[in-house]
N, C-alpha and C positions, 0 to 999 in steps of 0.2 A: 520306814525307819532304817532297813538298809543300806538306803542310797546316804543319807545323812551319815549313818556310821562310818561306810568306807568312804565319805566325803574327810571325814575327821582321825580319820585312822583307828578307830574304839569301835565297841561291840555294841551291835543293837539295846544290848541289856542297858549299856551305859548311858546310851542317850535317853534310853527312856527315867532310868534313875536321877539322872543329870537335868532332866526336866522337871521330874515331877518334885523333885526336890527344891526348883530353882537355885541350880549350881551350871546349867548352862543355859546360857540365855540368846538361844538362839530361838527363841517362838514360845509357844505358851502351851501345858501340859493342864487340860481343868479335867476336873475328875467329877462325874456323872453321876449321882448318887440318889436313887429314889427308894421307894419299897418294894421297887418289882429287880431295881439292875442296879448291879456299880460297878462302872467303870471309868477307861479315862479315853481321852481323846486327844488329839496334838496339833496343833496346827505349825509348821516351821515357814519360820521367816528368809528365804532365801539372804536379804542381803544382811540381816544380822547371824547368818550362818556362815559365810563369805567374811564378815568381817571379824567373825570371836576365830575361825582358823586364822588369819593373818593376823591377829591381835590390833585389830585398828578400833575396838569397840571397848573403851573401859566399861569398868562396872557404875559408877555414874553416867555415863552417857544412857545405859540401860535405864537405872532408876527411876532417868528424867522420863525417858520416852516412855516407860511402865506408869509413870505419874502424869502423864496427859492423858494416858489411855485409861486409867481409872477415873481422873475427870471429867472423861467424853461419857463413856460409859455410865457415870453417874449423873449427871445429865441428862440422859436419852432414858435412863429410869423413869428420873423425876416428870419428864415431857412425857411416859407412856402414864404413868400415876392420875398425869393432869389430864390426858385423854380419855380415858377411861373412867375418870369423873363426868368430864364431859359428857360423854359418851352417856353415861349412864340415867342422866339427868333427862336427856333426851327421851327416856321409854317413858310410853303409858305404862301406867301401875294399869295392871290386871285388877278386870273388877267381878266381884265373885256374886252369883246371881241369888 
C-alpha cells in the first residue's frame, strides 16, 4: 500500500479508506469476514491506478468495467452451482449394512 500511496501523493491510511469505501477506484478492497477472522485484502489494478492519477478514468468508465466484472463473476458462480450438481449426482449413495 506504500508504494500506491507515494504513487498518488496520500497516506497509506487513505488508500486503504478510499478503497474500501469505493471512493478510489483503483482495484478492489473485499473485506474477509468469517467466524474465526475479519479482515480486508486489496488487489490494485496498475493501469486503473495510472489512469485515476492522470484523470483519464471517469467514474462511468469505472461502473462499466465493475459491471462486466460482476457479470463474469456471476456467471462463473452459476457454472460452479451447475458443477457441483453435477458433480454430485455422480456419487454412489453409501449403503448402510
Amino acid at each position: 500500500m506504500q508504494i500506491e500511496a507515494d504513487y498518488l501523493g496520500i497516506s497509506p491510511m487513505a488508500v486503504i479508506i478510499g478503497m474500501r469505501n469505493d471512493l478510489l477506484p483503483i482495484g478492489f478492497a473485499v473485506h474477509n469476514e468469517d467466524k474465526y477472522s475479519d479482515s480486508w485484502s486489496y488487489q490494485i489494478i496498475a493501469e486503473r491506478l495510472i489512469a485515476y492519477k492522470y484523470g483519464k478514468m471517469s467514474e462511468v468508465q469505472v461502473q462499466n468495467i465493475e459491471k462486466s466484472l460482476n457479470t463474469i463473476i456471476s456467471q462463473f458462480e452459476e457454472m460452479k452451482k451447475d458443477l457441483l450438481f453435477i458433480l454430485s449426482e455422480n456419487v454412489e449413495p453409501i449403503k448402510l449394512a
